[in-house]
C-alpha positions in Angstrom: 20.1 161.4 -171.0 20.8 164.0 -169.1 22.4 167.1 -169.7 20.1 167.3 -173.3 16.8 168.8 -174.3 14.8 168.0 -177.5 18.5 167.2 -178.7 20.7 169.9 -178.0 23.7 170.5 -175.1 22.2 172.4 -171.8 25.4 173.2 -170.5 25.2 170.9 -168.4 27.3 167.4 -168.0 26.1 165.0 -170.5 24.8 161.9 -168.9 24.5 158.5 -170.6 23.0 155.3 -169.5 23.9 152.6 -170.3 23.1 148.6 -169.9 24.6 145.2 -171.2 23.9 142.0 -170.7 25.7 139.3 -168.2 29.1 137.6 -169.1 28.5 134.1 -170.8 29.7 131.3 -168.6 29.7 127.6 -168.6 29.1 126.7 -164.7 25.3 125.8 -165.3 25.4 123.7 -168.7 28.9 122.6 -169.0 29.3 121.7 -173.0 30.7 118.8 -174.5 34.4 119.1 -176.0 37.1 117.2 -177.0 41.1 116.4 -175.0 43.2 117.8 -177.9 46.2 115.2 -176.7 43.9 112.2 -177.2 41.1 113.2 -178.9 38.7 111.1 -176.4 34.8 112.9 -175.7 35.2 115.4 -172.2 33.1 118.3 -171.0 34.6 121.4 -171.1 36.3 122.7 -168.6 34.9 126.3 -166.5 37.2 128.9 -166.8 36.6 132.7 -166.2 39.5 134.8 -167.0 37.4 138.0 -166.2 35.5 138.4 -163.4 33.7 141.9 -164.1 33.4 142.8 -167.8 32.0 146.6 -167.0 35.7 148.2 -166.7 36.0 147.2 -170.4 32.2 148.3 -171.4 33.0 151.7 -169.6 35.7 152.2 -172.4 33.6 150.9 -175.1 30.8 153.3 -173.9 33.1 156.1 -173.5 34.3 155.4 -176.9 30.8 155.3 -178.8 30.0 158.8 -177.0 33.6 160.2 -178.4 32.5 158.7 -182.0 28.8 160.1 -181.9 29.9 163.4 -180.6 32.3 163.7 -183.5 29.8 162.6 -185.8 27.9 165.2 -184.5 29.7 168.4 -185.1 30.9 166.8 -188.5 26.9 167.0 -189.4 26.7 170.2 -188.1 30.4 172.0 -189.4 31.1 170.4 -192.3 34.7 170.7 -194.0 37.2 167.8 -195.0 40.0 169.3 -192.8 40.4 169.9 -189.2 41.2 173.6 -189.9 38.5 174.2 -191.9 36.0 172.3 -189.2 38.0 174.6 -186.7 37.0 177.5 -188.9 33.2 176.6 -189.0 33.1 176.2 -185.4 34.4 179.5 -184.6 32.4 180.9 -186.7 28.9 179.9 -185.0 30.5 180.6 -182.1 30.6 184.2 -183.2 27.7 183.9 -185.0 26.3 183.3 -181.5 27.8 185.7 -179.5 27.0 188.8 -182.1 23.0 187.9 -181.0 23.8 188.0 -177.4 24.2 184.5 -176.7 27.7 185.1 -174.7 31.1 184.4 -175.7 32.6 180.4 -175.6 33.2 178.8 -172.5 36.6 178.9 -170.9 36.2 175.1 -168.8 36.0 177.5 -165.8 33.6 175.6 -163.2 30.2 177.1 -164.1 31.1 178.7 -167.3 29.1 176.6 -170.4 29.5 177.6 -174.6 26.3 179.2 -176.1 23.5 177.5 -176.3 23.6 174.7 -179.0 27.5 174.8 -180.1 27.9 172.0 -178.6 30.6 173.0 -175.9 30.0 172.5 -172.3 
């Protein structure tokens, strides 16, 4: 992935890759099923309702990023509050910056946290 080395944030965008596999679809082996009005034997009928599954696996992968990111700076912060996870995170961050590692990053274009708090 990019935007990592030996597992920690360069600064940089964080890049993730990701695959799945193809939608399931009946048009090569269409299955046996039954008429629910009758009850009689039929072969099930080919219907695709979505056509390209990827908008919804963006969200899914967006999601899982979100959630290990989060799962992330728990491991690292600690606390069973947000303000006291707020707390521990400003902390490092001055820890940081009091050995020269540059104050947190503002989201101006260019501008990246320390190296290792996790803010890009």
């Amino acid at each position: 992935a990019g935007g990592l080395e030996g597992g920690i944030t360069t600064g940089t965008p964080l890049v993730v890759r990701g695959a799945m596999k193809p939608i399931s679809t009946l048009l090569k082996k269409r299955l046996p099923s039954v008429d629910l009005r009758d009850g009689s034997s039929r072969v099930a009928t080919v219907e695709r309702s979505d056509v390209c599954a990827v908008p919804a696996a963006a969200v899914v992968a967006e999601a899982m990023v979100a959630l290990v990111a989060a799962d992330a700076n728990l491991e690292k912060f600690g606390g069973d509050s947000l303000g006291e996870l707020r707390r521990n995170l400003d902390s490092y961050v001055e820890h940081l910056a009091a050995r020269g590692f540059g104050e947190r990053g503002t989201g101006v274009e260019g501008e990246a946290g320390a190296p290792g708090a996790g803010i890009s």
